[in-house]
matplotlib code that plots the C-alpha trace (Angstrom):
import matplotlib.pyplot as plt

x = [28.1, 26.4, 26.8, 30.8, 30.4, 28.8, 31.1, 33.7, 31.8, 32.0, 35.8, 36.1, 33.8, 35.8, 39.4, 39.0, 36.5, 36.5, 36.1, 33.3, 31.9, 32.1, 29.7, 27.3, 27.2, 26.9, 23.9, 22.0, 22.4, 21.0, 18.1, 17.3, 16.5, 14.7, 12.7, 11.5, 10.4, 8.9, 7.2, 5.2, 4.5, 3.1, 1.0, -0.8, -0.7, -2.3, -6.1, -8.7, -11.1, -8.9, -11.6, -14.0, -12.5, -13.1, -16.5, -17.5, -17.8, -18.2, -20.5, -20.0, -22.4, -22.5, -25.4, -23.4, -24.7, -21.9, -19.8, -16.3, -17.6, -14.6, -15.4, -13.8, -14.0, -14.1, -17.7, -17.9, -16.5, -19.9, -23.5, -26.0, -28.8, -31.6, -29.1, -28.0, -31.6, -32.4, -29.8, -30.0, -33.7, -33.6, -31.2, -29.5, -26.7, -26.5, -26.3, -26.1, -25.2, -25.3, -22.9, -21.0, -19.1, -19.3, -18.5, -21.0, -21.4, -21.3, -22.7, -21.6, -23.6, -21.2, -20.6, -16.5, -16.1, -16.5, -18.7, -16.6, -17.2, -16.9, -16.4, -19.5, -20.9, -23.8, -25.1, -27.8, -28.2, -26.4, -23.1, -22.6, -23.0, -21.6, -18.3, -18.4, -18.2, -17.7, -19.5, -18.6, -22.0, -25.7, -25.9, -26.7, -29.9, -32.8, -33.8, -37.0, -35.7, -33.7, -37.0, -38.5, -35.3, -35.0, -32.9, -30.5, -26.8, -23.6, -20.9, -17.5, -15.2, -12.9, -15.9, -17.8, -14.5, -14.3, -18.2, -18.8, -15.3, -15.7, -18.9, -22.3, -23.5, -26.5, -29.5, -28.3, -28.6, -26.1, -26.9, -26.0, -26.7, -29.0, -31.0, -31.0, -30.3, -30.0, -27.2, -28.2, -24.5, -21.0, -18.5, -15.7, -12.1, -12.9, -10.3, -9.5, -6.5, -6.7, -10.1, -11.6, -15.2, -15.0, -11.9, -13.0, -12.9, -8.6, -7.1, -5.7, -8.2, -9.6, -12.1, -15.5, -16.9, -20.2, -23.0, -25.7, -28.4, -28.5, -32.1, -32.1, -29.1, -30.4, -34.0, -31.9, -29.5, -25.9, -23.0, -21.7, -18.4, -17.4, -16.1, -19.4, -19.4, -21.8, -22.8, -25.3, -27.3, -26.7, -26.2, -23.7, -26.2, -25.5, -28.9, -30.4, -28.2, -31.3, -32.5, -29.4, -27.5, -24.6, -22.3, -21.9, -22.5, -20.7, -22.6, -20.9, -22.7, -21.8, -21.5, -20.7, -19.5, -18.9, -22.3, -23.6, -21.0, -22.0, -25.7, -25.1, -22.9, -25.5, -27.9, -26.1, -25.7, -29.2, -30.6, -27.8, -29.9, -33.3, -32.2, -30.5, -33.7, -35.7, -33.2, -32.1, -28.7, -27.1, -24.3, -24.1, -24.0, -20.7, -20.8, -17.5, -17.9, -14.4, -14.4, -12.4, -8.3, -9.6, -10.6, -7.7, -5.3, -7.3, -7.2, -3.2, -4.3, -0.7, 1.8, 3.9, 6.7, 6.4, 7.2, 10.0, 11.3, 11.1, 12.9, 15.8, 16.2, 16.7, 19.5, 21.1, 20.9, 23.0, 25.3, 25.6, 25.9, 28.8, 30.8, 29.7, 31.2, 34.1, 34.8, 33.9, 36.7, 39.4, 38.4, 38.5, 41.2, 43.1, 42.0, 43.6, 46.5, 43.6, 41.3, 44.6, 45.1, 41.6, 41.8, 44.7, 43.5, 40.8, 38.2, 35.9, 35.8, 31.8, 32.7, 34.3, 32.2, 29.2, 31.6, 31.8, 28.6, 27.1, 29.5, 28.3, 24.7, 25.5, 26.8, 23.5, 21.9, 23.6, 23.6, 19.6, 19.0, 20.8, 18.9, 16.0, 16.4, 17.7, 14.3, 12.0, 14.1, 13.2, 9.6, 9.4, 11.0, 8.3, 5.5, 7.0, 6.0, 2.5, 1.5, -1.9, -0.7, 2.4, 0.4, 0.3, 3.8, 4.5, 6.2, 3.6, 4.9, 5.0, 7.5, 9.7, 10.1, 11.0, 13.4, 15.7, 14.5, 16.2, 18.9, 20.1, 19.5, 20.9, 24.6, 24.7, 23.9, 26.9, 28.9, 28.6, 31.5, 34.3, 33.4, 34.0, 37.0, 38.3, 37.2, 39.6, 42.5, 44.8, 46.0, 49.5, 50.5, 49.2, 50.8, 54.0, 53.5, 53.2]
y = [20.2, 18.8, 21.5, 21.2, 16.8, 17.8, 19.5, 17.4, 14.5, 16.4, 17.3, 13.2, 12.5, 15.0, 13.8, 10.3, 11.2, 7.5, 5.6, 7.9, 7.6, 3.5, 3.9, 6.0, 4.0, 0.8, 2.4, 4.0, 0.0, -1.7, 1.1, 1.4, -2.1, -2.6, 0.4, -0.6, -4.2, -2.6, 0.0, -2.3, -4.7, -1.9, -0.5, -4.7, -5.2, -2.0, -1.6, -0.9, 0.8, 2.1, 2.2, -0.2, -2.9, -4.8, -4.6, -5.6, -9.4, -12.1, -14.7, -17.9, -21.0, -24.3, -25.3, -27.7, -31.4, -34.5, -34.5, -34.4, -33.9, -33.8, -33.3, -30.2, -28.4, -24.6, -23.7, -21.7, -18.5, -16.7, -17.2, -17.9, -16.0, -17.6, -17.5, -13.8, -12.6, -14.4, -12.9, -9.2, -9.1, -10.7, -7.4, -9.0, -6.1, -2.8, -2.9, -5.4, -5.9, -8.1, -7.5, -9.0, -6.9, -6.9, -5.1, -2.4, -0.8, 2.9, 5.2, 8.5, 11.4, 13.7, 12.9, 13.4, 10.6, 6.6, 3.9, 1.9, -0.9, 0.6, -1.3, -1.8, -2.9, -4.4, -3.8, -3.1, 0.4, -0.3, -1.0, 2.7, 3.5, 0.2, 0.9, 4.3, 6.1, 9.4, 11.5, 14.4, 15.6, 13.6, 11.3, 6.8, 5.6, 4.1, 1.1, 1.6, 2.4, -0.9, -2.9, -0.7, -1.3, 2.1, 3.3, 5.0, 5.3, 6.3, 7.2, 7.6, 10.7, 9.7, 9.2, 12.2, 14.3, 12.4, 12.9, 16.2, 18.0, 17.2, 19.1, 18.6, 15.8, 15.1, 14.8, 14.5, 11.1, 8.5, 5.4, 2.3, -1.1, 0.7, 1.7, 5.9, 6.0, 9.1, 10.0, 10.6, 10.6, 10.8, 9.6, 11.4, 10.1, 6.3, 3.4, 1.0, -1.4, -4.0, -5.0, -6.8, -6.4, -8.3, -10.0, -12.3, -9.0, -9.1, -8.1, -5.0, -4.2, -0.9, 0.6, 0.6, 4.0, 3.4, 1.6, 0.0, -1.5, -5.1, -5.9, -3.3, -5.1, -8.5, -7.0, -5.6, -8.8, -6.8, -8.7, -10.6, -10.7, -12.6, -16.2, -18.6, -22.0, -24.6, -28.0, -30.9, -29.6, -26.1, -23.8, -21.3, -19.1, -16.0, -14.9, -17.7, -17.0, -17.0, -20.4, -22.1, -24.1, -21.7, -19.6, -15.9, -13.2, -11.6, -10.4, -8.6, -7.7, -5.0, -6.0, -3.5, -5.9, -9.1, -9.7, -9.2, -11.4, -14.0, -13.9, -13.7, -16.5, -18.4, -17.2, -18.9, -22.1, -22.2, -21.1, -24.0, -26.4, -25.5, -25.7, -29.0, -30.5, -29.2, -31.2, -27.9, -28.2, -31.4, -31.4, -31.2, -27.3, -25.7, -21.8, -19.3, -15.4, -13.0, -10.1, -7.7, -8.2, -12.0, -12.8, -11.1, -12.9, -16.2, -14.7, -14.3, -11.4, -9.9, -11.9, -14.4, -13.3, -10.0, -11.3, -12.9, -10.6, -8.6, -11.0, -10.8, -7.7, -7.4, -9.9, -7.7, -5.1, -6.7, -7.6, -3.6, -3.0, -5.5, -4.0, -0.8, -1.9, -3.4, 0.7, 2.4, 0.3, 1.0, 4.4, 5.1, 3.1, 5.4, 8.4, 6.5, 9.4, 12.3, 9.8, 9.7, 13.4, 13.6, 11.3, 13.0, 16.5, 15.1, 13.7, 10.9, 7.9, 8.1, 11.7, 10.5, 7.6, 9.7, 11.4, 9.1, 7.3, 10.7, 11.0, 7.2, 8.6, 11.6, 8.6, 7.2, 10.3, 10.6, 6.9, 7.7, 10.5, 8.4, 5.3, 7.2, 8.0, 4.5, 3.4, 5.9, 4.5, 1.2, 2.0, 3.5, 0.4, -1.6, 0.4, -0.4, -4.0, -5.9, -6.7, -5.1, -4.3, -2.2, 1.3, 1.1, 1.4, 4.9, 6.1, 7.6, 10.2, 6.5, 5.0, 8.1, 9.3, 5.3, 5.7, 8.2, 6.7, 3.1, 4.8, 6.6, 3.6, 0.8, 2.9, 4.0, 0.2, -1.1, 1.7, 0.3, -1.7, 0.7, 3.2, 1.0, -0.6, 2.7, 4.2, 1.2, 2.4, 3.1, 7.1, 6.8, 4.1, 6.5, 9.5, 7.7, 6.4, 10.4]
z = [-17.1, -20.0, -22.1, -21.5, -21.5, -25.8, -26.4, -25.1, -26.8, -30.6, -30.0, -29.7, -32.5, -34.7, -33.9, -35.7, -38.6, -40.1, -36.9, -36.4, -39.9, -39.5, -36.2, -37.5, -40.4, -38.5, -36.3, -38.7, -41.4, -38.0, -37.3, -41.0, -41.4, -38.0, -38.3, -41.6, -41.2, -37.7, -39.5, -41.2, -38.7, -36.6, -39.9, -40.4, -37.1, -35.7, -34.2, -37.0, -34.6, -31.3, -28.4, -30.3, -31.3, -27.7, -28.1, -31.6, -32.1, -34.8, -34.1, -36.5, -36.0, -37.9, -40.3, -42.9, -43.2, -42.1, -44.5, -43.7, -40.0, -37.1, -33.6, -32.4, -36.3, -36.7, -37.5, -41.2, -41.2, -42.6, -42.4, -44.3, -45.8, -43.1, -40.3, -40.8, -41.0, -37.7, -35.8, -37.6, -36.4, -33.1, -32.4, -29.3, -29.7, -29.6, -33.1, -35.4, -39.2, -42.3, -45.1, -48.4, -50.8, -54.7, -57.9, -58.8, -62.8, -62.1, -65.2, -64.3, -65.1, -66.7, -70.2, -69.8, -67.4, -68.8, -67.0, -64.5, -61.7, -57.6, -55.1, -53.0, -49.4, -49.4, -45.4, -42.4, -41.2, -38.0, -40.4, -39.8, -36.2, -35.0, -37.1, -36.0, -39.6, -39.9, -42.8, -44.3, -45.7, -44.7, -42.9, -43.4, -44.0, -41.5, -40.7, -42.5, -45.4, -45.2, -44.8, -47.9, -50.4, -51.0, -53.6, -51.5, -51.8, -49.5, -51.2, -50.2, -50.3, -53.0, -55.5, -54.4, -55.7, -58.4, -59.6, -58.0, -57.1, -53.5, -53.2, -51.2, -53.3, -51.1, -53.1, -55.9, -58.6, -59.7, -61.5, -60.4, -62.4, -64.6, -61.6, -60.2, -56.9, -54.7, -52.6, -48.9, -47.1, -48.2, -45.6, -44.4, -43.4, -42.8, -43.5, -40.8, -41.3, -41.8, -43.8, -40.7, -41.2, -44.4, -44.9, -48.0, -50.4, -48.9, -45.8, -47.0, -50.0, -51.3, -49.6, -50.5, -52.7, -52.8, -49.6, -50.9, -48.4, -48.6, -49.5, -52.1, -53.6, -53.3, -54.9, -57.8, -58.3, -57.8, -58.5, -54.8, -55.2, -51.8, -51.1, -50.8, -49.5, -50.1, -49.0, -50.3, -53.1, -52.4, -55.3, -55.5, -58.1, -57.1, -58.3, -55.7, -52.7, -50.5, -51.3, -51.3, -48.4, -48.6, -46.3, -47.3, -45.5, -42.7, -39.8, -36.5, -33.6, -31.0, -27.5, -24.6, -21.9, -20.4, -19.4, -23.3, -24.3, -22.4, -22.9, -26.6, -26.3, -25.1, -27.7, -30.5, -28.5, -28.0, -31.1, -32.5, -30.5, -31.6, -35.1, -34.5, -32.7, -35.6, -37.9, -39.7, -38.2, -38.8, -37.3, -32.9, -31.8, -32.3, -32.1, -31.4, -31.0, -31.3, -31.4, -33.8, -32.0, -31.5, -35.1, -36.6, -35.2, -35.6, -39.3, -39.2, -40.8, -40.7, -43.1, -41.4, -43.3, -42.2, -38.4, -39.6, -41.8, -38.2, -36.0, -39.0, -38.7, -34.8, -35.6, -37.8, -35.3, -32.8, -35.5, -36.3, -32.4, -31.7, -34.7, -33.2, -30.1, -31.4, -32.9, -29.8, -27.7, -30.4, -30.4, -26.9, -26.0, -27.9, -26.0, -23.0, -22.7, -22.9, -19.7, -17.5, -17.8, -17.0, -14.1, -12.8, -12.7, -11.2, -12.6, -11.1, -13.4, -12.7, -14.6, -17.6, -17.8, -18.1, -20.4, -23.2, -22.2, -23.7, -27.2, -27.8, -27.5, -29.6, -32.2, -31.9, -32.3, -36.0, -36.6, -36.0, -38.3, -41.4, -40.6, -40.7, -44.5, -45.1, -43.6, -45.3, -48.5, -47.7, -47.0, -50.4, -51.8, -50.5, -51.9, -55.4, -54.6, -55.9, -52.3, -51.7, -47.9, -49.7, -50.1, -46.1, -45.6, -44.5, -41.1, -38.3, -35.5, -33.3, -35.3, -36.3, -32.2, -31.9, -34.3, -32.4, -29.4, -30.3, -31.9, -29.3, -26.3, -28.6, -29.4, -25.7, -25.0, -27.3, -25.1, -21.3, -22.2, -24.0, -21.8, -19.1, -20.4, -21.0, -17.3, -15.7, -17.0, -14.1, -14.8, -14.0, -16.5, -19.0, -17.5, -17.5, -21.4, -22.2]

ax = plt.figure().add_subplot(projection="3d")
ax.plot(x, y, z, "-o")
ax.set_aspect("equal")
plt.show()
């Protein structure tokens, strides 16, 4: 039966080409321009680390002096140098790490390549377990050779195949601000989006391509390229950073359930109090801990014009779909004379209503595989643009299934009524008009 209800369904399509052209069209305008602003909604608004996310958390506490105090005021966004050692070594995680980002020069050692500045992390050993990064040859580095500064480096894939071809670079030297380090690990497919572990160097940034561990960094004076924030007589040296009453590092935590949570929690609000009683802190204790879903969205991470842009778009949708509709009843309508035939040979109106029920989905089906080139077009057109979350617009397997899957559910949607409409049609006055 459905094999005959197709093929009744492309007889219909094929007997009033330009109706059927104007549907199609009208589907395929509507899904084009949803699926594209959905598209990349779904790409900034997706999960960084599935299966991880819930349990890695931002703690943020608040050590700035009175000025400009409110009650109620969001505590700074980073933590100092004193703060973030105290809470990397009083390990109350699973693992635990203390990060900023910066600009690195990189003298390569082959002669045909220039000197350039990568983009580097400064971090804690846990950075890599705690994040869950894959490597593709070695492996990170310890936690003792964090404590010693060793020269070691982790590199990511796109510079190993730039400096070695993509081979086993393990062991082998690169300099970095006129210093040789050695290379003990180069990472494998790793780029979460968005940028939530540091979201100062931009939401939707580069990656990193080469891992530097913080204390070696600081020894060696790299270039911190993040946001700092400083209060009283603070400096915002770079070279002092450790001295100076300023906010900038980022330090996450890992957490595996409720119970951690809590107690860490209350870590920060006590350790808050102690430093307040010992008149460190200044201001009463104010601490918050999200974790990664939490502190994007406190972020508004993903562009608000983006959502918008989204909402528009389902707008112009149902615009398509009641045009849609509109072309459905006129072109079914005129099939009255072939439903009363139908009907009187027959035919339940359940039947035919099924019956064109189907040839509207077959309308969406088309009007889905031509919006889906107008929104890979569009997709492409956004790429073209400066924004630095534009290089993430491409379809997944997700959005190109939803594709058909709207397609098909919205044109069979806009044809309840016509089919309806068309279904009611009392045989005999069309027998009689034949």
């Amino acid at each position: 039966m459905l094999v005959y209800y197709l093929d009744l369904a492309f007889r219909g399509l094929k007997r009033n080409r330009v109706l059927t052209a104007l549907m199609v069209l009208a589907v395929a305008m509507g899904i084009g321009a949803c699926m594209t602003t959905f598209t990349v909604l779904h790409v900034l608004s997706g999960d960084p680390l599935p299966g991880r996310s819930g349990s890695l958390y931002y703690p943020q506490i608040d050590p700035r002096d009175m000025e400009s105090y409110t009650s109620g005021v969001e505590p700074p966004e980073q933590v100092t140098w004193l703060d973030g050692l105290y809470l990397l070594h009083a390990r109350r995680g699973s693992h635990q790490a203390l990060m900023t980002g910066g600009m690195v020069p990189l003298q390569p050692a082959q002669s045909s390549i220039d000197p350039f500045h990568a983009n580097a992390r400064y971090t804690t050993a846990d950075f890599f377990p705690m994040f869950g990064v894959p490597f593709q040859y070695g492996s990170a580095w310890s936690q003792a050779e964090d404590d010693s500064k060793a020269r070691v480096v982790v590199i990511s894939s796109a510079l190993n195949d730039k400096l070695f071809g993509g081979k086993n670079s393990v062991g082998k030297t690169i300099r970095l601000q006129q210093t040789d380090f050695r290379i003990i690990g180069v990472l494998g497919d790793w780029r979460p989006n968005p940028h939530f572990y540091d979201l100062y160097m931009g939401a939707y940034a580069d990656y990193e391509d080469v891992y530097v561990p913080l204390f070696t960094a600081r020894d060696l004076s790299m270039d911190h390229d993040g946001t700092t924030d400083c209060w009283g007589n603070g400096a915002s040296d770079p070279q002092h950073l450790e001295q100076s009453s300023c906010t900038w590092l980022q330090f996450w935590v890992q957490l595996d359930n409720p119970a951690s949570v809590t107690a860490y929690k209350a870590f920060l609000q006590h350790y808050s109090e102690d430093q307040h009683a010992a008149g460190r802190f200044v201001r009463p204790p104010n601490v918050r801990l999200r974790n990664v879903t939490q502190w994007l969205d406190f972020k508004q991470v993903v562009p608000s014009d983006t959502r918008l842009q989204a909402w528009l778009s389902v707008g112009f949708l149902i615009v398509c779909l009641i045009n849609t509709v509109g072309l459905m009843l006129a072109k079914f309508m005129r099939r009255a004379g072939e439903l009363g035939v139908r009907r009187a040979l027959g035919a339940s109106r359940r039947a035919l209503f099924g019956q064109l029920l189907l040839e509207s989905g077959v309308i969406g089906l088309a009007g889905g595989v031509l919006g889906l080139l107008l929104s890979l077009l569009g997709l492409w057109l956004i790429r073209q643009q400066p924004s630095d979350y534009a290089k993430l617009a491409h379809m997944d397997s997700l959005m190109l299934l939803a594709t058909f899957a709207l397609s098909v559910v919205a044109s069979m949607l806009a044809g309840l009524l016509p089919a309806w409409r068309a279904c009611r049609i009392a045989p005999a006055l069309q027998l009689k008009a034949q």
